[in-house]
VOMAR-811538 format. One line per 5 residues: number of its first residue (from 1); for each residue x, y, z of N, C-alpha, C, O, CB. Coordinates in steps of 0.2 Angstrom, whole numbers. Last residue first. Glycine has a CB too. Example, Ala and Ser with C-alpha at 12.3 -4.5 7.8 and 13.67 -1.06 7.14 Angstrom:
# residues 2
2 = 64/-11/35/68/-5/36/64/0/39/67/6/40/70/-3/29  66/-28/39/62/-22/39/66/-16/39/71/-17/42/57/-22/45
END
This chain:
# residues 320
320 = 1177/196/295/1179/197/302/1185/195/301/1189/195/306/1176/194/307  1167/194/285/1170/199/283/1176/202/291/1179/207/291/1162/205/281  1162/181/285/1168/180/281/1173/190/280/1178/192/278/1163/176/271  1151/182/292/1160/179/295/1165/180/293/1171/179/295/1161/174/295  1145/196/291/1143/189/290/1150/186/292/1154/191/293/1139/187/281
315 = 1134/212/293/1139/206/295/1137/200/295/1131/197/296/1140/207/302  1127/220/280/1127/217/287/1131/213/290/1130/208/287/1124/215/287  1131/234/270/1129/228/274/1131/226/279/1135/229/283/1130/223/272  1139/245/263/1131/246/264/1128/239/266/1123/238/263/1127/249/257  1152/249/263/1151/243/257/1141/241/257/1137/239/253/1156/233/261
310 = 1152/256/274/1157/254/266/1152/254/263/1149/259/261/1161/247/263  1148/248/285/1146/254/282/1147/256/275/1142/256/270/1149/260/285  1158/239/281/1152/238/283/1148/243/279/1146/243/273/1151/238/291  1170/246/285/1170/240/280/1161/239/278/1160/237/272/1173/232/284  1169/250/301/1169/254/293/1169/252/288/1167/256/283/1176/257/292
305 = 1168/239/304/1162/242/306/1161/246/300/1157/246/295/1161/246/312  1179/232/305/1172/231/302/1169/234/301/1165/234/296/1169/227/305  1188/243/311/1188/243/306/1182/237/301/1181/238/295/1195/243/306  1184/240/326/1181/248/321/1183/245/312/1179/246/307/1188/257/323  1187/228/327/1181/229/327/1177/238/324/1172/240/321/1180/228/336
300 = 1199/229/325/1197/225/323/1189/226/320/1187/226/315/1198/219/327  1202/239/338/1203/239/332/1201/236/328/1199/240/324/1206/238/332  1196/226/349/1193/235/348/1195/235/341/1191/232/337/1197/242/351  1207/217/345/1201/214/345/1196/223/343/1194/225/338/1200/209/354  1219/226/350/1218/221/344/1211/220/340/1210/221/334/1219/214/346
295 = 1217/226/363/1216/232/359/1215/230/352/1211/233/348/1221/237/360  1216/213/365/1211/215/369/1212/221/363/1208/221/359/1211/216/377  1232/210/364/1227/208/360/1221/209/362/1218/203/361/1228/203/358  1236/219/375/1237/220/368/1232/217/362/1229/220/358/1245/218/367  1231/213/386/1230/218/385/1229/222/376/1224/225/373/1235/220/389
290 = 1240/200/387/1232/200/386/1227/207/383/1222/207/379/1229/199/393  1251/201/376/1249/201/382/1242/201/380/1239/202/375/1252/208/386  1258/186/364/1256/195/366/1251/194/372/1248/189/374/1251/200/359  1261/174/360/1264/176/366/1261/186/368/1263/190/372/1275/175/364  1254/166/351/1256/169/349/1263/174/355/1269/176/354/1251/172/345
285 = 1244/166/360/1245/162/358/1254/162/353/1258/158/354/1239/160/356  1235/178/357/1239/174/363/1244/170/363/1250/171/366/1234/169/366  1234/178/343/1240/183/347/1240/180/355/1246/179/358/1238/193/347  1223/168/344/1230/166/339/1234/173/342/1240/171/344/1230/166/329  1212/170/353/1217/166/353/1224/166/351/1229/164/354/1216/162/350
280 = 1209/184/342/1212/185/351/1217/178/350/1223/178/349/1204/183/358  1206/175/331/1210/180/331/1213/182/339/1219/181/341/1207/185/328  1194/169/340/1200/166/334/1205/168/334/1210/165/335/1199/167/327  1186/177/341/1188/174/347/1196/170/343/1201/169/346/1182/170/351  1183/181/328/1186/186/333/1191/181/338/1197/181/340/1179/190/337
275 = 1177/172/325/1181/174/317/1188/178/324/1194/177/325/1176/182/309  1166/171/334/1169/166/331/1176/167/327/1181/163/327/1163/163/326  1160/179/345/1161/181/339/1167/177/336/1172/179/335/1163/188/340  1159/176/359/1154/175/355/1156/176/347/1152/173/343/1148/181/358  1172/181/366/1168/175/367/1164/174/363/1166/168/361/1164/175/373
270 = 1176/190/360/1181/189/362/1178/182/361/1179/178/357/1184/192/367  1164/200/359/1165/196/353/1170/190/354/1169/185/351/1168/201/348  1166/205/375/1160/202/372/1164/195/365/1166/189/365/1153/211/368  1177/211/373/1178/206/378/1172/202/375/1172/196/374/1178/209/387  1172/223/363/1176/216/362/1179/210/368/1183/206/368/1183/219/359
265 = 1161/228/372/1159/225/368/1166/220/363/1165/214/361/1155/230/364  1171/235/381/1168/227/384/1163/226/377/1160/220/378/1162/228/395  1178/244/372/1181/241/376/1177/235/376/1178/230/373/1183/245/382  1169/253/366/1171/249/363/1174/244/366/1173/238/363/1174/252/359  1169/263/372/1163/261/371/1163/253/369/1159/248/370/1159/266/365
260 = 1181/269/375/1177/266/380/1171/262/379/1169/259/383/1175/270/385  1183/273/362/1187/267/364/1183/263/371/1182/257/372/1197/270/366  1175/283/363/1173/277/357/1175/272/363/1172/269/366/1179/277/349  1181/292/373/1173/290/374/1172/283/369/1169/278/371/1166/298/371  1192/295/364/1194/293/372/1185/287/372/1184/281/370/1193/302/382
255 = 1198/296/349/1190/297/353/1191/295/358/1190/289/358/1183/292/349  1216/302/348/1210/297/345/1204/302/351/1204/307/354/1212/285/348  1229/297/359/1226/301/356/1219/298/353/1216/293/355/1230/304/351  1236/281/356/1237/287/360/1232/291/356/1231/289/350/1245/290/360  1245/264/358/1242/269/356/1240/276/359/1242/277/365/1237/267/353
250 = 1262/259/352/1257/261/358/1251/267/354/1252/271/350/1263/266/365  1275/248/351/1271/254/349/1267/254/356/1268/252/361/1267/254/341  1291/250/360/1287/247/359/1281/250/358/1279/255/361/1288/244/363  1306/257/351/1304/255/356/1295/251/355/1292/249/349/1305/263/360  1324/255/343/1315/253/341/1312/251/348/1314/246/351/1314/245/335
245 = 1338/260/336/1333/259/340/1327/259/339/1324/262/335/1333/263/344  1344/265/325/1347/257/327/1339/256/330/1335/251/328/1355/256/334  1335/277/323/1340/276/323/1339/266/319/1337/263/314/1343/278/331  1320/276/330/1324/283/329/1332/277/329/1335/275/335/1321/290/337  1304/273/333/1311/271/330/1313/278/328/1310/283/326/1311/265/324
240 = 1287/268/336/1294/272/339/1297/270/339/1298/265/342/1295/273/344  1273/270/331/1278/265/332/1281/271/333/1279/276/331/1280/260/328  1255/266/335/1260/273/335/1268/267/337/1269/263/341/1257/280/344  1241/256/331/1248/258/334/1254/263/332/1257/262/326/1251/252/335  1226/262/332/1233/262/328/1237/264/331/1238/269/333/1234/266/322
235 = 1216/269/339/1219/261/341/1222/259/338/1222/253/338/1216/257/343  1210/281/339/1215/280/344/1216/272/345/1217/269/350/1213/284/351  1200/282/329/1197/279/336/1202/279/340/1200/278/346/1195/272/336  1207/287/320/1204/292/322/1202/288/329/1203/291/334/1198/296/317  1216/274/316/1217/279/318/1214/285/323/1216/287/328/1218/280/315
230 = 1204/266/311/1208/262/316/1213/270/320/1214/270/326/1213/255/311  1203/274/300/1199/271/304/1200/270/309/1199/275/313/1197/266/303  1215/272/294/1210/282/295/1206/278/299/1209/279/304/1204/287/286  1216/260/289/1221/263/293/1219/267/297/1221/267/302/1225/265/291  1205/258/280/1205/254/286/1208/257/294/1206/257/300/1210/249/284
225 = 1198/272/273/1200/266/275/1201/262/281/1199/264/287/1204/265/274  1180/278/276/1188/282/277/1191/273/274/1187/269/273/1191/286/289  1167/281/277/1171/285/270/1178/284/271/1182/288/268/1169/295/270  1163/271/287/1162/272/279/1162/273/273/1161/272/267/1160/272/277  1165/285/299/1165/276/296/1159/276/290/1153/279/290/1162/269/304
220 = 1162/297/301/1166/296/298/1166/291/297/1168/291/291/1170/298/298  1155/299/315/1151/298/307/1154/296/302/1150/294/297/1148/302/305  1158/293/330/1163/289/322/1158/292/316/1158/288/312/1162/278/322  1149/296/339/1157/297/341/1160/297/333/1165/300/331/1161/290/347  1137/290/334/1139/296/336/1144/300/335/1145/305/332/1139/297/339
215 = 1140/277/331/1136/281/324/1139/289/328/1143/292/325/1124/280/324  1146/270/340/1147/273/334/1145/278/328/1147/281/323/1148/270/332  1134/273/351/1142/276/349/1147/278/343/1150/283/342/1145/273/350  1126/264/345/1124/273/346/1132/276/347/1134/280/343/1119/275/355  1133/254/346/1132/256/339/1129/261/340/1129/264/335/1128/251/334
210 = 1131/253/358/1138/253/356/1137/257/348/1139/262/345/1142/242/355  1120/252/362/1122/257/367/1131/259/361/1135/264/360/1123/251/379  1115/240/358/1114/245/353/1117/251/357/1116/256/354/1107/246/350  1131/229/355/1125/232/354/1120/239/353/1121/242/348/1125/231/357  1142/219/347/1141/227/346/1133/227/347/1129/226/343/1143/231/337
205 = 1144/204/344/1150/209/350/1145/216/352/1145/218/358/1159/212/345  1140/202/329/1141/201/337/1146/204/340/1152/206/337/1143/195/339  1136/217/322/1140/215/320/1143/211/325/1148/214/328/1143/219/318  1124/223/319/1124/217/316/1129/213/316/1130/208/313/1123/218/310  1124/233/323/1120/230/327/1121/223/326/1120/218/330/1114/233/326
200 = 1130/241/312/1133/241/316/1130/236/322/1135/234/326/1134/247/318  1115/241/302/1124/236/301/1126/237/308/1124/233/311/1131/240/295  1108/248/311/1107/241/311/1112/240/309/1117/238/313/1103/237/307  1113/261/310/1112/257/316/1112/251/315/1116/248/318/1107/259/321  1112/264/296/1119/264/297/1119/259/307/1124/256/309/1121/273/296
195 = 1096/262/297/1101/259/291/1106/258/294/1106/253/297/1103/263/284  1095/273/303/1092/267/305/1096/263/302/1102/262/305/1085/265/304  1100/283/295/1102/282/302/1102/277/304/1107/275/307/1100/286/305  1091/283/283/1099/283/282/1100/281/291/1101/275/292/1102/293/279  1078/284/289/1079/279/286/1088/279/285/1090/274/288/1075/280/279
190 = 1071/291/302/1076/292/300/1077/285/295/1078/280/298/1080/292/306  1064/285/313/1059/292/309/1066/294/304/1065/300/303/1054/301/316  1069/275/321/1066/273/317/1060/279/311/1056/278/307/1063/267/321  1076/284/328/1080/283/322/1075/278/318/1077/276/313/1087/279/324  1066/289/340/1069/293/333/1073/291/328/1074/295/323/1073/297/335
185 = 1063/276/343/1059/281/341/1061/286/337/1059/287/331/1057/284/345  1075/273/352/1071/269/344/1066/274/340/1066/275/334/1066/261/346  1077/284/360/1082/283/354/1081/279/348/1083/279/342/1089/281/357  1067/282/367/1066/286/364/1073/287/359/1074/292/355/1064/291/369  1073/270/372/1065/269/368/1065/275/363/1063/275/357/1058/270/374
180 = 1083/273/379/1084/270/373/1077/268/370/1076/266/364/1089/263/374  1077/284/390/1081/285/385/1082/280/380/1083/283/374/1086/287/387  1069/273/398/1067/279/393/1070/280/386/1069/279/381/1068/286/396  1080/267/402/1075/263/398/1072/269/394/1073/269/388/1070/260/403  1087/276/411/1089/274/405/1084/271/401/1084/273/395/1095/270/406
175 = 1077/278/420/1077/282/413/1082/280/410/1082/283/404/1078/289/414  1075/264/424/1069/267/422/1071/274/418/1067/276/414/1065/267/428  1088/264/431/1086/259/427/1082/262/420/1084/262/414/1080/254/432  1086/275/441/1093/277/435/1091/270/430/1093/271/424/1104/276/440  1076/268/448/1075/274/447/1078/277/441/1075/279/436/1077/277/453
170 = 1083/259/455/1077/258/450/1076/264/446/1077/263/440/1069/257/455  1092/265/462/1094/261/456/1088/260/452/1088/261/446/1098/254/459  1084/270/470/1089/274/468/1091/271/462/1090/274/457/1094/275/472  1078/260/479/1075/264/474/1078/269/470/1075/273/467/1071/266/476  1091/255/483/1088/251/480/1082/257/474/1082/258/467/1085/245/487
165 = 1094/264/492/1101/264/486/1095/258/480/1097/258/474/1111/258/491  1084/266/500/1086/271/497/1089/270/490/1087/273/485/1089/273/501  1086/253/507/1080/254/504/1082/260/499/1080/259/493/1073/254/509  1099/257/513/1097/249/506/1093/254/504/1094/258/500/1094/239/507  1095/266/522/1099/267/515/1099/260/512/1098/261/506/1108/270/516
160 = 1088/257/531/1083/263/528/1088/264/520/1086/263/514/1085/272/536  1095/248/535/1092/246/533/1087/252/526/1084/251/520/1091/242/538  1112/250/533/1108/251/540/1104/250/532/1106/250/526/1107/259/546  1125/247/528/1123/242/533/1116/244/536/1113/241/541/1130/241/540  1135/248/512/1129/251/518/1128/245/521/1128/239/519/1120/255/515
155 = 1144/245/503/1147/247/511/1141/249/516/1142/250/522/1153/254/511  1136/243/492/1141/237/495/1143/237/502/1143/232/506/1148/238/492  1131/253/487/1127/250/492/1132/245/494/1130/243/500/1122/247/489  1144/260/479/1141/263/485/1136/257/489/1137/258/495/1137/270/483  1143/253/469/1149/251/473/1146/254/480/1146/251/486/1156/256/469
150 = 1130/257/462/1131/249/465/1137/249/468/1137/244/472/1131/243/460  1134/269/463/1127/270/466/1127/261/467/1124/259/471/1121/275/461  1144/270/451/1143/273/457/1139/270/466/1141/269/471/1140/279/454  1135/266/442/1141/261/442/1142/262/452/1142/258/456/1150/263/435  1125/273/439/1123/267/441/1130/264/444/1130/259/448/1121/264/434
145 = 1133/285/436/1127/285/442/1125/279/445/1124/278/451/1120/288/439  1136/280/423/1141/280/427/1139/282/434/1143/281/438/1146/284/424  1125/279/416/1128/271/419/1133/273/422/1136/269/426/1131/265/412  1121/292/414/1116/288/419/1121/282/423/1121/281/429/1110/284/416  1129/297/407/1130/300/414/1126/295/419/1126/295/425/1127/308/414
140 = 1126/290/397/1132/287/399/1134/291/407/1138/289/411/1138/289/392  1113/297/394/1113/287/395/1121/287/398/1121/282/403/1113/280/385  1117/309/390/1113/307/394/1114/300/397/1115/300/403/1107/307/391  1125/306/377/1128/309/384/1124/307/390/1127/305/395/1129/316/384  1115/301/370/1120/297/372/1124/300/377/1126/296/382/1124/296/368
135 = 1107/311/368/1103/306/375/1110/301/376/1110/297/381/1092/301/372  1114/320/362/1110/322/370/1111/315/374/1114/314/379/1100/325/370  1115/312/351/1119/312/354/1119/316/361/1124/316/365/1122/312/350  1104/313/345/1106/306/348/1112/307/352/1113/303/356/1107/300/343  1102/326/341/1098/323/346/1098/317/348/1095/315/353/1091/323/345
130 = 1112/327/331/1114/330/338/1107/330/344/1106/333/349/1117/340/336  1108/318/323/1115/317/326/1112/319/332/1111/315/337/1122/322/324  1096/325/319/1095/320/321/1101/319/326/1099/318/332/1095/317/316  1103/337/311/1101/340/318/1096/332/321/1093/333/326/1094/349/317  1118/331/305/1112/329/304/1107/332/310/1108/329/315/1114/320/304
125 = 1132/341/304/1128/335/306/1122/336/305/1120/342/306/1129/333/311  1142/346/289/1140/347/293/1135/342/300/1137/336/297/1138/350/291  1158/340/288/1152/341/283/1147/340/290/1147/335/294/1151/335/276  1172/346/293/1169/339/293/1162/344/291/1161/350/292/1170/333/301  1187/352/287/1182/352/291/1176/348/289/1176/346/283/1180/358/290
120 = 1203/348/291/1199/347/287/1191/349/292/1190/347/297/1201/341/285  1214/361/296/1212/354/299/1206/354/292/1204/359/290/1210/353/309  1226/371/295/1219/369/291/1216/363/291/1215/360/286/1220/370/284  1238/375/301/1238/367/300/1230/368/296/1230/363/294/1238/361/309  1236/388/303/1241/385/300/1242/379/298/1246/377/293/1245/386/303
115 = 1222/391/307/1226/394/302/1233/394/299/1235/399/296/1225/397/303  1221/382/320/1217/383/313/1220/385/306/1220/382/301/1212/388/315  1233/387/326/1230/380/326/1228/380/319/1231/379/314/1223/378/331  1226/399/330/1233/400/327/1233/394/323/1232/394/317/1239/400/332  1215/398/336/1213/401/331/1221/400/324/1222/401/318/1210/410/334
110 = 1221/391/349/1217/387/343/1215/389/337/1214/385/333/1211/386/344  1229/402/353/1232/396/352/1226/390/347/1228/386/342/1234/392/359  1218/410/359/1223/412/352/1226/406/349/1226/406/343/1229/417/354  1214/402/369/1207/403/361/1214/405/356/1214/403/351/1198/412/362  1223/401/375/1221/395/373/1217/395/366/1216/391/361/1217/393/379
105 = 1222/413/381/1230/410/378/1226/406/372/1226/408/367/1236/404/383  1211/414/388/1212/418/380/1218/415/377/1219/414/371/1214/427/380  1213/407/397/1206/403/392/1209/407/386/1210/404/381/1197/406/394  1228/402/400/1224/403/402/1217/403/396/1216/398/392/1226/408/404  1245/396/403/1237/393/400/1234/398/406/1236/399/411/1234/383/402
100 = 1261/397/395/1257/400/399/1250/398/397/1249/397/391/1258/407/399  1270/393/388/1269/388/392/1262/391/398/1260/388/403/1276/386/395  1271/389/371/1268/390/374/1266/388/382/1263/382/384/1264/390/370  1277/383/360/1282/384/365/1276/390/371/1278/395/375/1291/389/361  1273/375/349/1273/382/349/1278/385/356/1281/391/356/1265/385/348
95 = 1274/361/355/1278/364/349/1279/370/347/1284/371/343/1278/362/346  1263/363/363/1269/363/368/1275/365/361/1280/369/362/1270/353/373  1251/366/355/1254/372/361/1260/369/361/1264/374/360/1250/373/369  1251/356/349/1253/360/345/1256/366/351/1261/370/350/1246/362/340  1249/345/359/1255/347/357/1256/351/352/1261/350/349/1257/343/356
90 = 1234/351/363/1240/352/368/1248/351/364/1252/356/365/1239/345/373  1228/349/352/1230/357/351/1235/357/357/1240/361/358/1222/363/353  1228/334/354/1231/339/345/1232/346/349/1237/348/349/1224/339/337  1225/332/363/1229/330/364/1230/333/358/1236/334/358/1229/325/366  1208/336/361/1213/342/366/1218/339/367/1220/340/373/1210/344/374
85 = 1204/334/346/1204/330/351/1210/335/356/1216/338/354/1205/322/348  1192/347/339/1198/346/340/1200/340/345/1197/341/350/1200/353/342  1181/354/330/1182/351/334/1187/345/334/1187/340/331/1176/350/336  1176/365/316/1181/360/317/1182/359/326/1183/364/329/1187/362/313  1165/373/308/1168/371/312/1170/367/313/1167/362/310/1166/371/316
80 = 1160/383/298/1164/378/295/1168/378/303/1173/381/305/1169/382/287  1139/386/300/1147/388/300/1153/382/298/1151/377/297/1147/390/307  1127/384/297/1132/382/292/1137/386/292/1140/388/287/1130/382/287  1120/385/310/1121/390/307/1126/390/299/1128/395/296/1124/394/312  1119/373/314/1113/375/312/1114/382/308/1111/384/303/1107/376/318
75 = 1131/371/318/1130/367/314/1124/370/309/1124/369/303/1129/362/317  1134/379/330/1137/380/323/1136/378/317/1138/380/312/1140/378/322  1124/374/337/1121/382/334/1126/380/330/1123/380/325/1121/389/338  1131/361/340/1124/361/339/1123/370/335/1121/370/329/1119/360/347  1142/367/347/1144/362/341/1137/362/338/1138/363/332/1148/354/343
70 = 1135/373/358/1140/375/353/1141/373/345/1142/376/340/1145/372/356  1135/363/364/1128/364/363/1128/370/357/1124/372/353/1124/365/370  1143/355/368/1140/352/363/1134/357/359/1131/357/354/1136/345/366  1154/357/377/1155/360/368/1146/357/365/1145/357/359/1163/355/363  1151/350/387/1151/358/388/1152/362/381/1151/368/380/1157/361/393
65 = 1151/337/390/1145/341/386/1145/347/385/1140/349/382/1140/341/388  1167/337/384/1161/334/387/1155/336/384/1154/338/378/1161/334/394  1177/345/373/1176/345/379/1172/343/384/1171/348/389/1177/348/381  1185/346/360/1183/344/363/1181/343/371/1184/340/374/1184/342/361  1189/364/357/1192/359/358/1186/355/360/1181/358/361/1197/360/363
60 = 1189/374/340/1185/371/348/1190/365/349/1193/361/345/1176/369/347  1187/386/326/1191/379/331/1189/379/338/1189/384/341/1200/378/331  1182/389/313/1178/389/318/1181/383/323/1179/377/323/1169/389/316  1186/395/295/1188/387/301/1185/393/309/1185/399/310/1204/384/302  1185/407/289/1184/399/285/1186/392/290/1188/386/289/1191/398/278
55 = 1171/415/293/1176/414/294/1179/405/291/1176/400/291/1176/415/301  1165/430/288/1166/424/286/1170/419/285/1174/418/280/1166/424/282  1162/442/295/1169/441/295/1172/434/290/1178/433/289/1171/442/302  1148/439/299/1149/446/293/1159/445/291/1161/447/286/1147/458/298  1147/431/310/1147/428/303/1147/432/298/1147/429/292/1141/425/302
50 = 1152/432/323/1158/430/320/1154/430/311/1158/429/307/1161/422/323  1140/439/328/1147/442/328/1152/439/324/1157/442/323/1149/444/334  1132/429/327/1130/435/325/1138/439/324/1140/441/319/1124/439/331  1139/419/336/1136/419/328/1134/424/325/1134/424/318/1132/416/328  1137/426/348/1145/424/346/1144/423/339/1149/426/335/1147/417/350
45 = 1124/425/352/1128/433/349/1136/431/347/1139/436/345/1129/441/356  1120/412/351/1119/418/345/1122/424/345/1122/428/340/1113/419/345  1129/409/361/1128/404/355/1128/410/350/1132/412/346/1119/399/355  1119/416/372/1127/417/371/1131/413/363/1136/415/361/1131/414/379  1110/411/372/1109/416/370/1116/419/366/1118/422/361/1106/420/376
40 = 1111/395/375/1109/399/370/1108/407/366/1106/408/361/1105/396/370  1129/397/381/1122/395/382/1118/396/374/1122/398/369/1118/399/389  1141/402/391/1140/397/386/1133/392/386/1132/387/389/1147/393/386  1144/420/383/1142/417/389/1140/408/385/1139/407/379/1134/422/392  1160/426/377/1152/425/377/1150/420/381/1154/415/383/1148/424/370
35 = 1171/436/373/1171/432/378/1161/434/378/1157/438/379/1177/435/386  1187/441/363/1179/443/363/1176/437/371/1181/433/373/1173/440/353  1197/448/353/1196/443/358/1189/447/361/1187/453/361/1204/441/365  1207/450/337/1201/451/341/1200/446/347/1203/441/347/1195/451/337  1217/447/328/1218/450/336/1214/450/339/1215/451/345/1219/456/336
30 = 1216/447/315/1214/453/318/1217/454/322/1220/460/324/1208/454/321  1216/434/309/1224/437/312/1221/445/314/1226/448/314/1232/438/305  1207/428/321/1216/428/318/1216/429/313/1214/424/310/1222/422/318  1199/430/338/1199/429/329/1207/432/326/1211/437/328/1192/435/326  1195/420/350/1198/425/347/1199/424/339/1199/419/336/1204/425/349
25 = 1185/419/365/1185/419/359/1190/422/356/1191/428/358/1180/421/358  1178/409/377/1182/415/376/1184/413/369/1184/407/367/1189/416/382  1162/406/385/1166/403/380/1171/410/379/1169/416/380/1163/401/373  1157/398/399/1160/402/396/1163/401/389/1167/396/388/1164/404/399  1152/388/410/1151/393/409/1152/401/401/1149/406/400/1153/393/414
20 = 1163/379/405/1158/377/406/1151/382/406/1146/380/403/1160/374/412  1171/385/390/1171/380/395/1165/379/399/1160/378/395/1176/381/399  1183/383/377/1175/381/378/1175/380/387/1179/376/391/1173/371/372  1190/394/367/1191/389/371/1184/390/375/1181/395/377/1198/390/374  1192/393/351/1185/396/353/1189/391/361/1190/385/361/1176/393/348
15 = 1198/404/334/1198/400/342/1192/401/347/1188/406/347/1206/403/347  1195/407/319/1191/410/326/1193/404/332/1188/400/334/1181/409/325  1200/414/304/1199/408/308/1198/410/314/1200/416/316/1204/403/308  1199/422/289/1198/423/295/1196/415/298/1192/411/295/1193/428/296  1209/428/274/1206/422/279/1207/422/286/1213/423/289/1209/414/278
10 = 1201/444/269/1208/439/270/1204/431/276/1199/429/279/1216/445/276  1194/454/268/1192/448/264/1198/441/268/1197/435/268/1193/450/255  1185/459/286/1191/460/280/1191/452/274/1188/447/276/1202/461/285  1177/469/296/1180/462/291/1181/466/286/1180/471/283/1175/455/289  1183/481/304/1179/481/299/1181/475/297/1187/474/298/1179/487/294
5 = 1182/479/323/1186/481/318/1180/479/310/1174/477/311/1193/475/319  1178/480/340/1179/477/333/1182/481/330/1184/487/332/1174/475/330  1190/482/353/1186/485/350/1185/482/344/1190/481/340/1187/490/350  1192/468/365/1195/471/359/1189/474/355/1185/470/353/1198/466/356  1190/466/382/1188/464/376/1191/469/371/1193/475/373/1180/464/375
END
């Protein structure tokens, strides 16, 4: 660790590489590197120590639940944090020529990040957010326990493990159930929130597992356009031309977790969603792969949503 130093007025930014146990920490352009534990205690002396130095960017990488709780004390502390999709700081590293990884590389590389590119910092969250969004990580560790736990009964033959795999499943049923009760409960003690869940709810195709998504993953829908939309979700095609030459787009980067969320509620609309299924047809039809027009459909579907929010309604056909 690095002895402190007196803050200084100049602009201070703070890399933070996150990980499960740990956070490592550096501050730019001091120099400083610091290393706190990654909990609540550790939360507060990381805050205690970064807040006399006033830092104007607080950078983190995305990284499951292991930032969240992170991203929670920053928030409460009205710090100016930014959280990063880890395919942005990866190619900032590879265009900085960085080939060495470790945690401190990583934290200097984010504080660097920070303080040259100035990513925008996003307005703080709602301490509502960051209780829907527990139980959405919660719910999504369950269905993937579930997904697990039905492939697994496939191959059993003795009679003891059914009975097992059977109350096992009841079991991951009955707290997901919890958990979306206790997700109506809280958003019906929330007027703005409720609000922004029903439009999304409203939109066939989008339940409410989906529209917790959005609301989570997306708070930015309704301030952005179409394009900003369709971008941050990672489902703006990225084109490739250089010359004479023209390769085939593709998308990349973006919310991973959205796009999953998002996926089988447009297989859904595909069928049920009139304006939608429409649109699928006609790029079929049209000769594009199934695939392509499946991401079509996603896309489509964020950028309603953002339209929606907009505009402060509900879905009707004419807006698909």
């Amino acid at each position: 660790m690095s002895h402190a130093i007196a803050p200084t007025a100049d602009h201070v930014t703070l890399g933070i590489d996150v990980a499960k146990d740990s956070l490592e920490v550096h501050l730019h352009p001091q120099g400083l590197a610091q290393r706190f534990t990654n909990d609540r205690q550790g939360h507060a002396r990381l805050i205690a120590w970064i807040t006399p130095y006033q830092p104007t960017r607080i950078v983190f990488e995305a990284t499951g639940a292991y930032h969240r709780g992170l991203e929670m004390a920053l928030g409460q502390a009205a710090l100016p944090a930014v959280k990063l999709n880890p395919l942005q700081a990866r190619r900032f590293a590879e265009a900085t020529g960085k080939r060495v990884k470790t945690d401190p590389v990583d934290a200097a590389m984010l504080a660097r990040f920070g303080a040259l590119l100035q990513p925008d910092i996003p307005p703080a969250r709602d301490p509502t957010v960051d209780q829907l969004a527990e139980l959405l990580a919660a719910r999504r560790a369950l269905v993937k326990d579930r997904t697990a736990a039905l492939n697994r009964a496939k191959t059993l033959t003795l009679a003891l493990l059914k009975r097992q795999s059977q109350q096992h499943l009841k079991q991951i049923d009955t707290q997901i159930q919890a958990i979306d009760r206790q997700r109506t409960t809280i958003l019906a003690a929330h007027d703005r929130l409720k609000a922004r869940f029903d439009i999304l709810v409203s939109i066939p195709g989008l339940g409410a597992a989906t529209g917790l998504a959005l609301l989570i993953d997306m708070p930015e829908l309704g301030s952005m356009d179409a394009k900003q939309a369709a971008s941050l979700a990672g489902l703006a095609p990225v084109t490739r031309q250089s010359g004479t030459w023209q390769g085939k787009s593709f998308i990349q980067g973006g919310r991973a977790n959205l796009r999953q969320a998002i996926d089988m509620p447009a297989l859904v609309a595909i069928r049920f969603n009139p304006p939608l299924k429409a649109k699928y047809q006609a790029l079929r039809q049209a000769g594009k792969p199934a695939k392509l027009a499946i991401v079509a459909i996603m896309r489509k579907l964020v950028i309603i949503a953002n339209a929606l929010l907009r505009d402060h309604r509900t879905w009707t056909p004419d807006v698909a």
